[in-house]
N, CA and C of each residue as an Amber inpcrd file, in Angstrom:
protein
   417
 104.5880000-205.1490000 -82.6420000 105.2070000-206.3500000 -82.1030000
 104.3970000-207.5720000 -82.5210000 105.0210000-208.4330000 -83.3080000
 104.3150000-209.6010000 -83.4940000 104.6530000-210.4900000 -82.2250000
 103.7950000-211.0410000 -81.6160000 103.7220000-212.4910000 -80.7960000
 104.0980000-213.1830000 -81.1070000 105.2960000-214.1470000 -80.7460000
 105.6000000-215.4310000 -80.9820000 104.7010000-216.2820000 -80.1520000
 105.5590000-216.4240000 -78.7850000 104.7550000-216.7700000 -77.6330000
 105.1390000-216.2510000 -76.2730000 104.7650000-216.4470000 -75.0340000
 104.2280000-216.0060000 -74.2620000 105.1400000-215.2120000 -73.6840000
 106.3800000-215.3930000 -73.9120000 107.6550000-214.5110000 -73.6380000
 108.6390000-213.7270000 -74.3600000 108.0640000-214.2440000 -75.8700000
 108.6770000-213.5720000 -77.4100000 107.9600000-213.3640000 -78.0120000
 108.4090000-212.0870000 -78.7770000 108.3080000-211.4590000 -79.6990000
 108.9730000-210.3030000 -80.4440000 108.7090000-210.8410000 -81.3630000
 109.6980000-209.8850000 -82.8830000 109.0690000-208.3040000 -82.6490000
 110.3090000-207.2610000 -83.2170000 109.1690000-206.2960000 -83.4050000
 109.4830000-205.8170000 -85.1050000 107.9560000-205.5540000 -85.6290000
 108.0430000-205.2380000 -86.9090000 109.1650000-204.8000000 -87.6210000
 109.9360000-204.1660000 -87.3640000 110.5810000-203.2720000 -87.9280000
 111.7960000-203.9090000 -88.2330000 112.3140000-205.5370000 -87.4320000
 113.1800000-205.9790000 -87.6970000 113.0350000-206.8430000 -89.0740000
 111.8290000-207.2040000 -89.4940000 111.4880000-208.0060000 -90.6580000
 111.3560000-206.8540000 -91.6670000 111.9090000-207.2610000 -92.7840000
 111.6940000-206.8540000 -94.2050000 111.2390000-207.2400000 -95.1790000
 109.7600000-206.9800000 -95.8270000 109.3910000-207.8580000 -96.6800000
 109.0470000-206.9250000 -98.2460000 109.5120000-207.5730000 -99.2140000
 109.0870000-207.0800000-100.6880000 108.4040000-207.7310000-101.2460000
 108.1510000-206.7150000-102.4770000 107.0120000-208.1930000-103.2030000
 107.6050000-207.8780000-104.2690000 108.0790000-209.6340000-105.1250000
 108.4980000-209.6960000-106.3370000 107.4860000-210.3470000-107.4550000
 107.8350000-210.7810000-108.6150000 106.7050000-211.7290000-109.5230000
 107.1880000-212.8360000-108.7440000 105.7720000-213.5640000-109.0010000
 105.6620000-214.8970000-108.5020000 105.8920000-215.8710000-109.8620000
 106.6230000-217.2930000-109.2210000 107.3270000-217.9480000-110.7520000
 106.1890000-218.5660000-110.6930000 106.3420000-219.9260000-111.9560000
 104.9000000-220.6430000-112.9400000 103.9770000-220.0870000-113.1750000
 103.0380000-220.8650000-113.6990000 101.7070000-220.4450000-114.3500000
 100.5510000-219.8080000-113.6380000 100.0270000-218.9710000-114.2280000
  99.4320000-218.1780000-113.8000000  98.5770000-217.1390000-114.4370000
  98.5970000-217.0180000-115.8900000  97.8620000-216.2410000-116.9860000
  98.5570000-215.3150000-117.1280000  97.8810000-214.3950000-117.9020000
  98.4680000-213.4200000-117.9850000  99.0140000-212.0730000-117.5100000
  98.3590000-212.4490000-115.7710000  98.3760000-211.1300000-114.8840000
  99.2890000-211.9490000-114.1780000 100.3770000-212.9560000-114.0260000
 101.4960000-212.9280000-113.1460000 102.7140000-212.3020000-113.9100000
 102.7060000-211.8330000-115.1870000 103.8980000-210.8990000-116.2860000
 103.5270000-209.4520000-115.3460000 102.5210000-209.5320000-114.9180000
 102.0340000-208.0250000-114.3890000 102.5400000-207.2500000-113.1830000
 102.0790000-208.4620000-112.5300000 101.7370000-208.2790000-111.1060000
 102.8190000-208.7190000-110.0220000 103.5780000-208.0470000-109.0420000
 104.5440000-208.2780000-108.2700000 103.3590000-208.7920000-106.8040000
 103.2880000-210.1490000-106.7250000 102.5490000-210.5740000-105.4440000
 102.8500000-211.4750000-104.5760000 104.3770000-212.2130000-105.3060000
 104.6650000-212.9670000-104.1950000 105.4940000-212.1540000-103.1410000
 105.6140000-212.4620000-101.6490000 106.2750000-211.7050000-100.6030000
 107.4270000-212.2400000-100.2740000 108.3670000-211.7710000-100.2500000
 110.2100000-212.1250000 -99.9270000 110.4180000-211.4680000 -98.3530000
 110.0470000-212.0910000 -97.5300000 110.4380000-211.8450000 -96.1210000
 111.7110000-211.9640000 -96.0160000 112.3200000-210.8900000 -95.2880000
 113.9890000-211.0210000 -94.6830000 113.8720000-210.7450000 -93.5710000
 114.6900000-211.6150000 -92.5050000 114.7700000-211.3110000 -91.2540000
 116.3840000-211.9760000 -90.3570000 116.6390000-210.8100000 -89.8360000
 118.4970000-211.1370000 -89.3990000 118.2910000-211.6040000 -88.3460000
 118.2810000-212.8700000 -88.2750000 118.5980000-213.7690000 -86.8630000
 119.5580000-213.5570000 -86.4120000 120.5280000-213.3460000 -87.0610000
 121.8810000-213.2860000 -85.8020000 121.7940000-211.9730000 -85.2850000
 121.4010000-210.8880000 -85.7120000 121.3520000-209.7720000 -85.4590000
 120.5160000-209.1400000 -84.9230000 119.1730000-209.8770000 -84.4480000
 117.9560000-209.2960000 -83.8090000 118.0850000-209.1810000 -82.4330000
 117.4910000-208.3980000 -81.8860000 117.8260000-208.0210000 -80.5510000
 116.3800000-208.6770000 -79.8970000 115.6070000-209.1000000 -81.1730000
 114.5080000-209.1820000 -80.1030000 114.7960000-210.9510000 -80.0070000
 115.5980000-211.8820000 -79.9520000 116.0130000-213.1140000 -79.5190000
 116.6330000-213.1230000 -78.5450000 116.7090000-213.9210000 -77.7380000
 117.7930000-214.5130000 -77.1830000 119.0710000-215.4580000 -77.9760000
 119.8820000-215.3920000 -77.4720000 121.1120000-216.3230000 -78.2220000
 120.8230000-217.3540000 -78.5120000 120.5310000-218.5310000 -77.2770000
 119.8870000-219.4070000 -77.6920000 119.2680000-220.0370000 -79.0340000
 118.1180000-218.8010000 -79.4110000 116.7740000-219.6470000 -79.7150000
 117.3300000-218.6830000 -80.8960000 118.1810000-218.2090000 -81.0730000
 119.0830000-217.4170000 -82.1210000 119.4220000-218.5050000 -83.0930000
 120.0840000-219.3560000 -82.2100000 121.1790000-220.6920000 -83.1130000
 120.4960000-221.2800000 -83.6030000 119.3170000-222.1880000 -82.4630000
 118.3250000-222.8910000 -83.1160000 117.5190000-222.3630000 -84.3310000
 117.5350000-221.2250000 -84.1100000 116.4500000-220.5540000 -85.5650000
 117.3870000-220.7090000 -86.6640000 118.5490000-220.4440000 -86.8100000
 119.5140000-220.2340000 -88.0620000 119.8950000-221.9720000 -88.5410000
 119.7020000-223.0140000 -87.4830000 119.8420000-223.9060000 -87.7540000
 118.7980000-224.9130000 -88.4820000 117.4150000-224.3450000 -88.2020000
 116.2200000-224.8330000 -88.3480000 115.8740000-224.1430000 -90.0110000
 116.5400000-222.9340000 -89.9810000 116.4620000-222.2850000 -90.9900000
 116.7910000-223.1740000 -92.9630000 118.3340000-223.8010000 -92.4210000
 118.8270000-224.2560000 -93.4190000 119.3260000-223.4410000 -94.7010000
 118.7110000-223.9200000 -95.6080000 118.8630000-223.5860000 -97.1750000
 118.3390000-222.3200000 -97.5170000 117.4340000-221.7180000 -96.0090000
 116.7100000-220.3420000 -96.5340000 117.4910000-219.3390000 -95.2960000
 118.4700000-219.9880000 -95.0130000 119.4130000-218.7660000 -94.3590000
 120.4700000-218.7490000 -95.1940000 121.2350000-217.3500000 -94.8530000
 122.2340000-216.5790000 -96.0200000 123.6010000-216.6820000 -95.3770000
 124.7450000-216.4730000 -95.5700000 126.0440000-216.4690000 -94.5970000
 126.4110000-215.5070000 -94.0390000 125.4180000-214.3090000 -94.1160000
 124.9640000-213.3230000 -93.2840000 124.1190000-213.5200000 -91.5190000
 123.5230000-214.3020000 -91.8960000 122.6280000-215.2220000 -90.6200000
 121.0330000-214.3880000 -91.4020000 120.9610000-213.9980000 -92.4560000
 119.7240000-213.2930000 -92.6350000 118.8160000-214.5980000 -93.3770000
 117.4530000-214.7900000 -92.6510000 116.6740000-215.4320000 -93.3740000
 115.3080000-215.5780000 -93.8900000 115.3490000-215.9850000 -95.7490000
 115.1170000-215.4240000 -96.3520000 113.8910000-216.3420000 -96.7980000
 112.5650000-216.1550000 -96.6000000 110.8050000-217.1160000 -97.1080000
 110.1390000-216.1360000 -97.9450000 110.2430000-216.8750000 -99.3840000
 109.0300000-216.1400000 -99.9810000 107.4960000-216.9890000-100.1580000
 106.7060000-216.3470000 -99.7110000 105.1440000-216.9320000-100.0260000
 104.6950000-216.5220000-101.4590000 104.4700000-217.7330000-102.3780000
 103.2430000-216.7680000-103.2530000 102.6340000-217.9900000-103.6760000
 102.2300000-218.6040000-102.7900000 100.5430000-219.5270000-103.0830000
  99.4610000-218.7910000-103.2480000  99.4360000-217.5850000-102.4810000
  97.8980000-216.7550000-102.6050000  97.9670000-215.8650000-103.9500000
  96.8200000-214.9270000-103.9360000  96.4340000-214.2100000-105.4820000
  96.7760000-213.1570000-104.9170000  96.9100000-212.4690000-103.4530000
  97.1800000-210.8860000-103.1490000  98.3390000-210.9750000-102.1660000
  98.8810000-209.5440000-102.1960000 100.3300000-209.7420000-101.5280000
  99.9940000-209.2980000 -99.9030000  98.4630000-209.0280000-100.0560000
  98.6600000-209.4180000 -98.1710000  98.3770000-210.4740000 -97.6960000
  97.8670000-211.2840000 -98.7500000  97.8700000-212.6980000 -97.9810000
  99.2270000-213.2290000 -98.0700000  99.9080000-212.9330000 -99.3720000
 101.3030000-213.6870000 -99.1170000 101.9860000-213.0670000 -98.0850000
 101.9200000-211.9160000 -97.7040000 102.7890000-211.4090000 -97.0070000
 101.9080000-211.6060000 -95.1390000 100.9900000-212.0270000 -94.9750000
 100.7020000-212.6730000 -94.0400000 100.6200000-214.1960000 -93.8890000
 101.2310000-214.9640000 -95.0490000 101.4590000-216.2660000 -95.1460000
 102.8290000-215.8080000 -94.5140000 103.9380000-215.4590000 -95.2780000
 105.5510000-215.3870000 -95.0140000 105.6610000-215.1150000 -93.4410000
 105.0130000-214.3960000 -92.8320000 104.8210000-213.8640000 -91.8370000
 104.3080000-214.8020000 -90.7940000 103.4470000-215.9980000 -90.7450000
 103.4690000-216.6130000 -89.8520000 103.7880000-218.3090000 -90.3290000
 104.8090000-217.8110000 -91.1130000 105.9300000-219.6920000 -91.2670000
 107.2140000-219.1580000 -90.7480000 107.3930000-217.6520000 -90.5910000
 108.3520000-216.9230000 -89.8680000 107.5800000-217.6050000 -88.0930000
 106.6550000-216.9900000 -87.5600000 106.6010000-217.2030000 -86.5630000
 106.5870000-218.7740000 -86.1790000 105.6760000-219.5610000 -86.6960000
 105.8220000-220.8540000 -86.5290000 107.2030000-220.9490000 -86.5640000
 108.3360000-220.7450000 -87.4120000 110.1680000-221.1700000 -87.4440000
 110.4690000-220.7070000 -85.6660000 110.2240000-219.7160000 -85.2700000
 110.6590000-219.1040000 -83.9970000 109.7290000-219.6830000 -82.9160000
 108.9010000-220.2240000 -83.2120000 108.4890000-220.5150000 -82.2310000
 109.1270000-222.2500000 -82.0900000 109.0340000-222.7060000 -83.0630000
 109.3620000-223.9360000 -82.9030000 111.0440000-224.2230000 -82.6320000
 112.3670000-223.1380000 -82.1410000 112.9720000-222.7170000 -82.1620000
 113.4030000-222.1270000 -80.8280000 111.7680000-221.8790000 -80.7660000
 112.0670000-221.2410000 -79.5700000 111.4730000-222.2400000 -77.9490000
 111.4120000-223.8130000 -78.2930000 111.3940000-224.7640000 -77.4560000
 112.9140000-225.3260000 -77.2740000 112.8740000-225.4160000 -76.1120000
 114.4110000-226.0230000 -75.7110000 114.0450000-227.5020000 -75.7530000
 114.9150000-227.8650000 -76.2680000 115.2930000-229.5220000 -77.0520000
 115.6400000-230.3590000 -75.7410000 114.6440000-231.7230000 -75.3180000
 115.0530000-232.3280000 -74.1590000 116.1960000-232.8970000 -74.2530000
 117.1030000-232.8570000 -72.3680000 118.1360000-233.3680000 -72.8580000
 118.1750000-234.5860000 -72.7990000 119.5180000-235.4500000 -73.7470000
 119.5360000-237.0270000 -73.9900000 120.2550000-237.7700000 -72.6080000
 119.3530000-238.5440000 -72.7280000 119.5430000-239.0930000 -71.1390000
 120.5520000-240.9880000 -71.5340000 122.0100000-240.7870000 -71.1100000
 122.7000000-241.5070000 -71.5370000 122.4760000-242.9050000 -70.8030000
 122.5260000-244.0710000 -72.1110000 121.7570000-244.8940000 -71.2810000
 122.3450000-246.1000000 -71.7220000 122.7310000-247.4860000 -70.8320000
 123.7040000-248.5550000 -71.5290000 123.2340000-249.4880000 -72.3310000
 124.0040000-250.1020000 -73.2100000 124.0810000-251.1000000 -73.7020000
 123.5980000-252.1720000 -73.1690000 122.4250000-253.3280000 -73.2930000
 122.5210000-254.5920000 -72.1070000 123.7210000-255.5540000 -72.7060000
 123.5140000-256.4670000 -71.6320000 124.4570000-257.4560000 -72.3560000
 123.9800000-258.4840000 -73.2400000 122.4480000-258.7010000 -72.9160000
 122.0880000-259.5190000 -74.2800000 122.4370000-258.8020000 -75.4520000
 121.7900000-257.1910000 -75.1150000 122.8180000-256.9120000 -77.1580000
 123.2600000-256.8710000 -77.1390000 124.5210000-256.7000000 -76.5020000
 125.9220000-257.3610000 -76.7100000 126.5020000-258.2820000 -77.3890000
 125.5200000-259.4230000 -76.6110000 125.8100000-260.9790000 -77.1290000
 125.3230000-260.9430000 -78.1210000 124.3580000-260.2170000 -78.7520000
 123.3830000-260.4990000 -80.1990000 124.6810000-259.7360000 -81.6560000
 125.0260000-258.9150000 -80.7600000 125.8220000-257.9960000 -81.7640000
 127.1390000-259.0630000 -82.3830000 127.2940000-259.6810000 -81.2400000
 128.7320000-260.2680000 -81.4370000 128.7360000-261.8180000 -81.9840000
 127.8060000-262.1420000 -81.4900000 126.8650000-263.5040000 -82.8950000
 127.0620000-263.2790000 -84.3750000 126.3280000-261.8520000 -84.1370000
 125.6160000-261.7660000 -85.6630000 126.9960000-261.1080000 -86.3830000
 128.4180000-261.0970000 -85.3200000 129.6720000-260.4080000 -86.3670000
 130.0390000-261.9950000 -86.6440000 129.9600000-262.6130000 -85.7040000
 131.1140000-263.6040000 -85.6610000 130.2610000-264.6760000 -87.0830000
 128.9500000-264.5030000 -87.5710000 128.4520000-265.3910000 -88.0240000
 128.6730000-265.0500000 -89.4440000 128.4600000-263.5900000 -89.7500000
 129.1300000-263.1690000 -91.1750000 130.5750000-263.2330000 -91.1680000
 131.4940000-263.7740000 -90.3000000 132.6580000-264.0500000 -90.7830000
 133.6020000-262.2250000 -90.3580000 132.6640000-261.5400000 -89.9350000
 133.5190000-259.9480000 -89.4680000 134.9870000-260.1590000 -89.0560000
 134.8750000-260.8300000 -87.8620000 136.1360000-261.0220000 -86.8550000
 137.2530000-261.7520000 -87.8230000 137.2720000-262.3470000 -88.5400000
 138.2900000-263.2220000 -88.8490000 138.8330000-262.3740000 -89.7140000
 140.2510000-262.3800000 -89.7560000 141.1800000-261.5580000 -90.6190000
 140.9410000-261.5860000 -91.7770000 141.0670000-260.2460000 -92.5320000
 140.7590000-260.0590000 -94.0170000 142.0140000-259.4140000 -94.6350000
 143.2830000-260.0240000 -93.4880000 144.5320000-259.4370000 -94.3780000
 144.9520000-260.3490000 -95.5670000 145.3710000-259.6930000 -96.7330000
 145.6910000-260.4260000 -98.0940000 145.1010000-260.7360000 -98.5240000
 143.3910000-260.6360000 -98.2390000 142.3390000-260.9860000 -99.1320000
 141.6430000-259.9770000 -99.3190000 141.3060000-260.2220000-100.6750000
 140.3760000-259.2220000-101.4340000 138.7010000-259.3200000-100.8590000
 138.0690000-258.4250000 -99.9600000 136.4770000-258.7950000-100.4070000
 135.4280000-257.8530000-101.1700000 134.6950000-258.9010000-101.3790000
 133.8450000-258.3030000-103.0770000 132.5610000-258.5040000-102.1540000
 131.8030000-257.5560000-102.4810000 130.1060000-257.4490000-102.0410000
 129.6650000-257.9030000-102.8660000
């Protein structure tokens, strides 16, 4: 069981990680050597989430979630694949944890009437309000 925090956690077996070649430069032992780590992990499908912190993760996720809900970090900054694969492994947890804070709610709040008055100055002074039927305007 990896720890997220104090009330979550993943358990191993739901993450999947491989190791492929790592891209750019690198000499002649990255043609060789499979060391970067390709973490997969099914957010929509893990049992060890809640729903919640489910959505938020797939949402936080972006461009590295799949239309599966599976999502997908490869590490290969380091030279060995247990460091990459303990890099992938906690930008996974940092994602869930940060995911796994509930978002304060927005506390709806009015307009004064000075901005009001400022708003409606600053239309009436560029000319906004006055009809722009049959005329062309050019920026």
């Amino acid at each position: 069981m990896i720890r997220v925090t104090d009330t979550l956690s993943i358990d191993e077996d739901e993450i999947e990680i491989s190791f492929v070649r790592s891209s750019g430069p690198g000499g002649q032992n990255v043609n060789k050597v499979s060391t970067a780590a390709q973490l997969r992990f099914d957010a929509r499908r893990s049992p060890s989430l809640p729903n919640d912190v489910a959505i938020r993760l797939m949402r936080l996720a972006g461009a590295r979630l799949t239309k599966d809900g599976v999502i997908v970090l490869t590490a290969q900054s380091r030279r060995t694949q247990g460091d990459n694969r303990e890099e992938a492994i906690e930008r996974l947890v940092a994602m869930v944890a940060e995911a796994a804070e509930r978002p304060k709610p927005r506390i709806a709040t009015r307009v004064s009437k000075g901005a009001k008055a400022r708003r409606t100055d600053a239309k009436t002074r560029r000319g906004a309000t006055k009809s722009l039927r049959g005329r062309v305007q050019s920026d």
